[in-house]
Each structure stands twice: as C-alpha cells, then as structure tokens.
N, C-alpha and C positions, 0 to 999 in steps of 0.2 A: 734855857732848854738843855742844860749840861747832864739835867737827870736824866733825860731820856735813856741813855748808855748803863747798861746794870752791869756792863761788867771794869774793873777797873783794870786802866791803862797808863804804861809810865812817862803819859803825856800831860804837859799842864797846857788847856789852851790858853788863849792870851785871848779870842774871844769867843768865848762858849756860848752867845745866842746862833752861830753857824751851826750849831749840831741843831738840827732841827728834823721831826720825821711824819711833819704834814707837805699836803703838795701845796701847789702855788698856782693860782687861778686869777685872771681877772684884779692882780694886786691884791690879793686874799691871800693868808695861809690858811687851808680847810683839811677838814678830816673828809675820810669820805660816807656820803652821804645814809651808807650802809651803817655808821658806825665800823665796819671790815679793818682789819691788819692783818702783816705779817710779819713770821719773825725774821731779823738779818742776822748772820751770822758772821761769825772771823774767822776767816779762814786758816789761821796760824794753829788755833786750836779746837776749832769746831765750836766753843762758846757762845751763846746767844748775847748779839749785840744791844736791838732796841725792836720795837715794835713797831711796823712802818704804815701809813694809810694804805689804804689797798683799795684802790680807786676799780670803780669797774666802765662799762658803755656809758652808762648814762652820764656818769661823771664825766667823761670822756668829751662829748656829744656836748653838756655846759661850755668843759673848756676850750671848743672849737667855737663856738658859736662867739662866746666873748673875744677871741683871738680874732673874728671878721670884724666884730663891730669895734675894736680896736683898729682896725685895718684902714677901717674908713677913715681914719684922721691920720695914722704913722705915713700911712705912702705919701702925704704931703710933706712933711717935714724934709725941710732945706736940708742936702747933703752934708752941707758944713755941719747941721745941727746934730746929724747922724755920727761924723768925724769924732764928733765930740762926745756922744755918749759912747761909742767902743772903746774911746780913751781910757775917760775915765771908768767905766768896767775895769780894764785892762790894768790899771794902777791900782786901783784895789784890790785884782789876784793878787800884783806883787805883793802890796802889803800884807795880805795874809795868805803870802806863801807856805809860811810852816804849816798853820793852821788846816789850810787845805790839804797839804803833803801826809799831815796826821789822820785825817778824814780819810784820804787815800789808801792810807797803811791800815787803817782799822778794818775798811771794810774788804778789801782785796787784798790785804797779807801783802802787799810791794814793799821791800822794807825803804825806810824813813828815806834816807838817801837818793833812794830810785824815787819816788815819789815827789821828791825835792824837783826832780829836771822833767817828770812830767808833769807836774807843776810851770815850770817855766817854757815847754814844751808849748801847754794850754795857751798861754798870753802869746808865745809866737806868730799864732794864728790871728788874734786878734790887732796886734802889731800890723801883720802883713793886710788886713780885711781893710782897716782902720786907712791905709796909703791907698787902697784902691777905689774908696769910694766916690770920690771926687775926681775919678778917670771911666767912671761908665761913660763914654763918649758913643752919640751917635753919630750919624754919618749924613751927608750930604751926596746926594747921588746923578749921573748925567742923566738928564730925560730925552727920552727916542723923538717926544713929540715938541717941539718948541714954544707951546701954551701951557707948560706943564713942569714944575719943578717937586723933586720928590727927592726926600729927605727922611729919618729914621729917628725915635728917640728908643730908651728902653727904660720900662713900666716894673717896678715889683707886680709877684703872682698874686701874693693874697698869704692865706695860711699856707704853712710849709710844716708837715708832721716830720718829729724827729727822734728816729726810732736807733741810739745809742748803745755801745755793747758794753760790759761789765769790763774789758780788757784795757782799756782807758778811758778811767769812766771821769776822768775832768777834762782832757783834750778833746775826745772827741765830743762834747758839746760843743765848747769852742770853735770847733774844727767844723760844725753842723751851724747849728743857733749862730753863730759868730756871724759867718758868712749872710744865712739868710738875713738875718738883723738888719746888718750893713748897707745890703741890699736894698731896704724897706719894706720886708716882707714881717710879719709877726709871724710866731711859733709854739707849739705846741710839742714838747719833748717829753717822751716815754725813754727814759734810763731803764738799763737791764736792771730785774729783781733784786739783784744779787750785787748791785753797787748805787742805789738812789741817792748815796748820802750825799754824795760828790756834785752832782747835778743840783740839788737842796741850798747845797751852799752856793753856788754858782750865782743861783736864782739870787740868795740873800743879797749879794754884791751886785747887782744887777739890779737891782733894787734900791739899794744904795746910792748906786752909780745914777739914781734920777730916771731909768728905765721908764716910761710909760705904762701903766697899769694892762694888762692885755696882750703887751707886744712880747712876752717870753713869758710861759706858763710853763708847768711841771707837774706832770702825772706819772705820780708812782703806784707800782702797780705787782703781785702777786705771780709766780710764774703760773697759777690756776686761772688768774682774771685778765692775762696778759694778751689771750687769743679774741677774747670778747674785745679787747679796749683797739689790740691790732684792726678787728674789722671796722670798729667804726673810722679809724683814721685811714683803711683803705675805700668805706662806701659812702660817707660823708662827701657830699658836693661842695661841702664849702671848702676842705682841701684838697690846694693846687697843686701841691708839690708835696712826695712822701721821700726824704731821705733817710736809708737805712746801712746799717752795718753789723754784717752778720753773717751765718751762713749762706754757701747757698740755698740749700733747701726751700730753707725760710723764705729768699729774695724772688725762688719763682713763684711762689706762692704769693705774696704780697705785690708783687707783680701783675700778674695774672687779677689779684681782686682789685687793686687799682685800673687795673685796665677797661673794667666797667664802668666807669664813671674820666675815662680817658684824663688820669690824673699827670702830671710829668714826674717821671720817679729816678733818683738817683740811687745806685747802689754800690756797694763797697763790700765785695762779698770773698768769700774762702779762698786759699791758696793752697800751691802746693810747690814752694819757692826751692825752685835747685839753686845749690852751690856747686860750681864746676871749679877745679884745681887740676889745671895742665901739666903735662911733665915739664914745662920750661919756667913753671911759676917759680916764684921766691916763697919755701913751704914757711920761714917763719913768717914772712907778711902776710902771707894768706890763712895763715891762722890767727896771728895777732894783728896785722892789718896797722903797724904800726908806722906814724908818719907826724908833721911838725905841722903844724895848725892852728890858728889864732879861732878860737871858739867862744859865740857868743850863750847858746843853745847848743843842752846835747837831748834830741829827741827820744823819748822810750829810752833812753840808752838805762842798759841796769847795772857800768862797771862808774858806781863813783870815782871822783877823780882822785879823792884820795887812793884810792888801789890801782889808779893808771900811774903804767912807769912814766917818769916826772923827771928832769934831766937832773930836778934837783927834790929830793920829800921834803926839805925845808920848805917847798913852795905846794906840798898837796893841797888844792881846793875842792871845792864840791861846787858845781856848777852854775849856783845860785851866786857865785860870787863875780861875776860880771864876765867878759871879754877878758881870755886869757891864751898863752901862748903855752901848749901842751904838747905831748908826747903821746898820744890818744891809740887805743887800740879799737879799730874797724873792721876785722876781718871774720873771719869764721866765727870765733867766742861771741863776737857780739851778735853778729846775723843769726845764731842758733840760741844761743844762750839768755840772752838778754828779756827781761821778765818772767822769768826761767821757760823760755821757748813758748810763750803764750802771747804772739801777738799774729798779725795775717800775713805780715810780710817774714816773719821767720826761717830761715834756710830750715826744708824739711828733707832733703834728699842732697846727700852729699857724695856729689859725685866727683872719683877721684881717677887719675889715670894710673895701672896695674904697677906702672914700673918706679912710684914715688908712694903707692899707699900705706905700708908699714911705715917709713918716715913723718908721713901726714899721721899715721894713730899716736905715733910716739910724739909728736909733737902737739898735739892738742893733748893726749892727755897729759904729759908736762905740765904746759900751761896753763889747763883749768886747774889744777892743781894750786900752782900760783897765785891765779888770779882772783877767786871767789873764795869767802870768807862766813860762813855759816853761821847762827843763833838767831836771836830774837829779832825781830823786823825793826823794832824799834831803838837796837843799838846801831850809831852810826858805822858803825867797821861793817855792821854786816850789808851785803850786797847779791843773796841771793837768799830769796823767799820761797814760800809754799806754791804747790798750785791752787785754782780759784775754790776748789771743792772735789767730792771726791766722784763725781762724773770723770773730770779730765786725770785724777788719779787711777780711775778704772780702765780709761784709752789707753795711754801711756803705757803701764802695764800688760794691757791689751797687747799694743805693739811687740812692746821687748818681746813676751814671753811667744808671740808666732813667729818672733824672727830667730830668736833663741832654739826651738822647736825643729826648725826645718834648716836648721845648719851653719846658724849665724854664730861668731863669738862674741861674747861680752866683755871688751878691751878694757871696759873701766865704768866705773860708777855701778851702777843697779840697785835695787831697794834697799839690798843689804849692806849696802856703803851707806848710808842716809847716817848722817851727823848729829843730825837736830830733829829730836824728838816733836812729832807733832804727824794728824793725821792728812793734811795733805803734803808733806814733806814729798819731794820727788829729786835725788840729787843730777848734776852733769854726769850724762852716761854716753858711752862712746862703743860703738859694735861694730865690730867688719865681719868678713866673711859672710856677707850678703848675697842676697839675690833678687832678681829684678820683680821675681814675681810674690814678693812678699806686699804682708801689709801696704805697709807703711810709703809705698810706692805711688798706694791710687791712694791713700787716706793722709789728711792731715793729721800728724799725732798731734799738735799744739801741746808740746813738753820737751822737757830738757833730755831730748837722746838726738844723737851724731849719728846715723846710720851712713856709712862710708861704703858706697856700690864703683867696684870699679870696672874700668871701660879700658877703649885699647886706642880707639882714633877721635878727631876732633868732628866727624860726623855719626859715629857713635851717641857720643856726650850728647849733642842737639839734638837727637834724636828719642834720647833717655828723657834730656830733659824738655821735649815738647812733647811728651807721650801723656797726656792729661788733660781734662778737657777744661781746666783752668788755668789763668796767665797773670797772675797779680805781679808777682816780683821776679827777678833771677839775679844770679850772684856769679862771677867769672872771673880766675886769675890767670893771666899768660904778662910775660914779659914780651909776647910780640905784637907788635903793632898793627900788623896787618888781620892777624886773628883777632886783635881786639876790637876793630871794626865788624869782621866779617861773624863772628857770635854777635855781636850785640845786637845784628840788625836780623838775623837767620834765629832768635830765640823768641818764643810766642809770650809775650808777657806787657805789661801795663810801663814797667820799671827795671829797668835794670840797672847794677852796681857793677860795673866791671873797675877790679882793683880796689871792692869797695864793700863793704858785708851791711853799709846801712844809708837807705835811701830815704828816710822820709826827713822833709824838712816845709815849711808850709808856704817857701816862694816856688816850692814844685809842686807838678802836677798829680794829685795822687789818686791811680787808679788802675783799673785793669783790662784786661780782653777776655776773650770769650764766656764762659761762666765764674768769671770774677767781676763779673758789673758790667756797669756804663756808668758814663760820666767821671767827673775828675772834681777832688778836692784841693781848694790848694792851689798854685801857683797863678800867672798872670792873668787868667780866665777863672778864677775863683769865682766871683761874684757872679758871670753869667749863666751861673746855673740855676741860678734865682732870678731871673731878669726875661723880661719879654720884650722880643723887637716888634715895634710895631712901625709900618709903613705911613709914612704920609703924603699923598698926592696935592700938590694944591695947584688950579688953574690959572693963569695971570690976564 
C-alpha cells in the first residue's frame, strides 16, 4: 500500500503495507460505502498526501453494531488472555517504532525525533493498562443484615466510541482504545481528519497482535462528514461510553447529545495552562528546568536528547534508546514550546513576578536560541516543526498581532524570524509588556509564543492564574517550600508541575477541572473508567 502516498518522502519504510488509507471494521479493511475520500495533507509544505476513506453515519452505525456483537464474546475472555494481547500490540509498536514515528512526521509535520518518543510515549500507556488488568479487584462488603453477604465485581460497558485529536495522533489511541480494550470493552475510534494515518497503522498491529475481529475498529472520516459520524456515536444506544479529546466547545456539545441516550462520557478538553515564576525561583531552572534523571519515557516531549545538555555529547541519545541517565531540560521551553506549543497541557500564560521579568525574557530568549534547531522534519538534528495547518497559523498570528497592537513588545521570534521556509512555519516567540486584558489571556493560542504578564504578589499570581473558566494543567517555580504547598493546593487545575514545566506520564492521573473535563486518563484508576460496579446481594 506504499502507493497510496503521491508525494515523495526521504523515508524508506521497512514495512510499507502500514501506510494504508481504508478504515478498519469488523476485521475488514473497507472503503467507504459511498465510494467518498479525502485529501490529507503535510503540513511541512501544504502537499497532498494520499486520498483517505471518508466514512459517513451509516458507515458509522455498521461499525457500532459489529463492535457489540463482537462484545458479546470479548467481555468473556480471561484477563490473563486480555494481559496478553495488549502485550503483544505493545511490542509490535516497538518494532515498528520508526515506521510509525515516520507516519507521524508525515501527516502532522512533528519532526522525526519528536515523533520517535511519542511513539514510545504511545506503548507507555499500554505498558501501564497491560499491569493493571489483572487488579480490577472487587470487593467484599459487611452486611447490616446477618442472612445476607454482599460483595462487588466489575463488568466492561460494551462499545466505547473514541473520538481522538490530530495533536497526538498515536498516543492518544493508546491512551483511549488501550485502556478501554484492557478493560474488556470493544471500540470504535474516529481519529481527527487531519491525522488517520496514525490510528490506521495502529489498527494494522492490533491486528497482528491477534486482536479479535470487532474488538478495535477505525473510522476515518472528512472534517464535512465528521458531524454526521459524531452523532451517531452520540445517539446510538449501543454505545456506552463516548471518550473524547478536544475542545471544549465541541465536549459540551457531544455531552449534551450523549446525554439523550444517558451514555457515560469521558472528556479531556481545552486549557489555559499558567506558568508562574516567583521572585525567589532559580530563573535558569525555571526556564530550562534542568535536573539528573534516569529516564525511561520522554512524553510529547519535542527537545530530543541529542540537543539536551548531556554531561557528556559523546553519550547524546534519542529516547528510543532505553533507560538512560540524563541532564534533561523540564522547565519553561518544554512546557511552552514543546510540539511547538500545540498540545492541551501547554504553559499558555506566563506569569512572571515585575521585579525578575527582564531577566526571565533575557533568559528564555538565550536559550531557545540554543536549544531548537530548525529545517526539514525529517532531518534528525531538527527538533522543531510546523504548526498542524494554517487554522492554528491564523490564531497564533491572531494573538501576536492584538497583543502587538495594544502595547505589547515583541522580545524575540515573530513570523519575520521564521528560518525555514514552509506555510505553516511559526517560529519560538517571546513578548512582554503585556496586559491582562489581551487576547491571549481568555484564549488558548496552542502555538509557539511566551506571552510574559507580570504581577507583584503571590495572591496576585493565583488569582491571574485562576481567572478562567478552565483548569487542565498549571506550572509554578518558588524555592520555597511552604509556597510550594500552599500554590499547588489554592490553583484550580486537574495537574500541576510545581518545579516542573511537564506533567503527563501514564502512571498519572490525567485530567481536568471545571471546563477541561471529567474524568481521568492514566494513572491507578485508569481502567475504571471503562468498568461497571455491579452490587451483589446473596442470602444464606
């Protein structure tokens, strides 16, 4: 299927039946029923990738129905049997890690390197799903009545629709489908437009891996036919469970048409992640975030190691190369920078205190200077790419040019620094002389700008940064201890990083408060988000 791809790339796969651009139903690759595609593009240079099925309802509507009647026999299957097939999935990501890191780079512009550790990112999740499914433990309960012993097991739902975003478009299946799978539930996964390929291949290994025909399907789908294929996975009865990641907009909305048919819905929705830097922080660890680490996994992260200071560059690796003892930078660059600021948990508002912020600008921009290394996605030096298209080139922009406007300066980067030629190019930009009532304050830019807002006190800052009506991540540096408690527990968010610019890893809990969700991915309670308790009373 290596033709599929018209345009050439300076990748040789090792196995090209992966590139494939029908969906996956029922242990079927099919087109859809319309005959219907569309085109994917590369976001590096706007080039038309491949032609992809464009599934619409009805299609839809087939592969729900096949995911129950597959249902009917997976939720039997003995845990250990379960154990065993996320394994083996899991070892055939790694084997064709490159392969998929290439798929990665092609359709989403992440250059090759980045793509490398969310690549190994993806398998983390299924590592961590894989150790917990043989600890769903019920419980054993006192009875009031003495003729009476009651006790709990826990049931997979049934289908579980899985509605993924183009910003990690191999993790979070894994991160979704992993889970449910584990669980004993089958699924049904709609990838964003704008990244199927990733999900595609997924399926292929999953397949491989001995997968049960039915228990993990793949609808790809047209951002025209996406609203149609959305309803039916929110008014369809036969799914239990609708996990999504995405806006909010979107989540109350699919919320809301789930709620008709009283579905259980997890969601992992928008941010608007501060970074606070205290006058008593350490300004180069809170920008570089640099510290000694033995790392198996580096999540999303977008600085390969070869461009992490390394005690020694005789020893730079790239993260695919196992458990290593590093010199790793976690601070600012990576929390803003990282996929070039296109992820949810991203530091969007960087809040600084008045009497350390010219040192804080001079010191990020220093560094990104340094640290990011610009051209083609596919050369490994490089470690900072395009945005996904030119929606997020139009925000971003957006941002700058109102903050620019109303009295902000432009400390560093901007279009007109941009290196490398290409239409969603957007390079590391850095603006102070802010103000609270701009953009970029109530709006997620999800791009590479540093907007630096300063404050004067430590209930200022909390206040700055609870002003929003979403709580996904927060970010915070003080050298004291007592502040370090007392932010982390007084900031409205899902997650916080205090001394630490990067939170996601898949033995934690990942998720949000108020309009950033419900529910949690990830960590010791993973699995029960898929799982029903069910009561059992029995008489003696």
């Amino acid at each position: 299927m290596a033709s599929v791809v018209k345009k050439s790339i300076p990748y040789q796969f090792s196995d090209p039946s992966l590139l494939d651009t029908r969906s996956f139903i029922g242990g079927q690759w099919v087109n859809a029923k319309s005959g219907r595609t569309f085109p994917l593009f590369d976001p590096e240079d706007g080039v038309e990738i491949c032609q992809v099925a464009d599934l619409d309802g009805g299609d839809t509507r087939v592969a729900i129905e096949t995911a129950q009647e597959a249902f009917e026999t997976y939720k039997g299957t003995p845990h250990r049997e379960r154990r065993w097939l996320i394994r083996r999935w899991a070892d055939l990501i790694k084997a064709n890690k490159d392969d998929l890191a290439a798929i990665c780079t092609l359709e989403l512009g992440k250059p090759f390197t980045e793509s490398l550790t969310t690549v190994q990112y993806a398998v983390s999740f299924l590592d961590w799903f894989e150790g917990l499914i043989e600890r769903t433990f019920g419980e054993t309960i006192p009875a009031a009545r003495g003729d009476s012993r009651v006790f709990t097991i826990r049931e997979p739902q049934g289908v579980v629709a899985a509605i993924t975003p183009w910003n990690s478009p191999v993790a979070m299946v894994t991160r979704k489908a992993g889970a449910a799978i584990a669980a004993g539930n089958t699924v049904v996964c709609k990838p964003a437009p704008e990244t199927p390929l990733s999900a595609i291949a997924l399926a292929k290994l999953f397949e491989r891996a001995g997968g049960p025909a039915g228990v993990f399907n793949i609808i790809t789908t047209s951002p025209e036919l996406t609203p149609a294929v959305g309803d039916e996975l929110c008014h369809n009865k036969l799914v239990r469970h609708l996990s999504f990641t995405g806006s909010t907009a979107v989540g109350k909305y699919l919320n809301t048409e789930c709620a008709k048919t009283l579905k259980k819905t997890s969601m992992e929705l928008g941010g608007n992640a501060p970074f606070i830097i205290f006058e008593d922080a350490n300004i180069e660890n809170a920008v570089k975030g640099e510290r000694n680490a033995r790392v198996h996994c580096l999540p999303a992260l977008s600085l390969p190691l070869s461009r992490v200071q390394l005690p020694s560059h005789d020893h730079a690796r790239t993260a695919t190369s196992g458990s290593l003892l590093i010199y790793m930078c976690l601070g600012l660059i990576t929390s803003k920078f990282r996929s070039s600021g296109q992820t949810c948990v991203c530091a969007n508002r960087v809040l600084v205190h008045s009497s350390i912020i010219d040192k804080v600008a001079e010191s990020l921009s220093r560094n990104l200077e340094k640290t990011f290394v610009y051209g083609s996605v596919w050369d490994k030096k490089v470690n900072f790419g395009p945005l996904y298209g030119e929606k997020g080139i139009k925000k971003v922009e957006h941002h700058l040019e109102q903050a620019l406007s109303s009295g902000a300066t432009l400390h560093t980067g901007g279009k007109e620094a941009a290196r490398h030629e290409g239409p969603n190019f957007f390079p590391p930009t850095v603006v102070t002389g802010t103000k609270v009532n701009m953009k970029f304050m109530y709006e997620e830019t999800f791009g590479p700008i540093a907007f630096l807002v300063p404050f004067e006190t430590e209930q200022e800052a909390i206040r700055l940064a609870n002003d929003t009506d979403v709580g996904l991540a927060a970010y915070f540096y003080t050298e004291d201890i007592s502040r370090l408690w007392r932010v982390s527990e007084a900031l409205k968010a899902g997650m916080i990083g205090a001394r630490v610019g990067l939170v996601s890893a898949a033995e934690m809990p990942f998720g949000g408060v108020r309009e950033s969700g419900m529910g949690r991915e990830g960590g010791i309670a993973a699995l029960e988000e898929y799982l029903d308790i069910k009561a059992i009373t029995v008489g003696i």
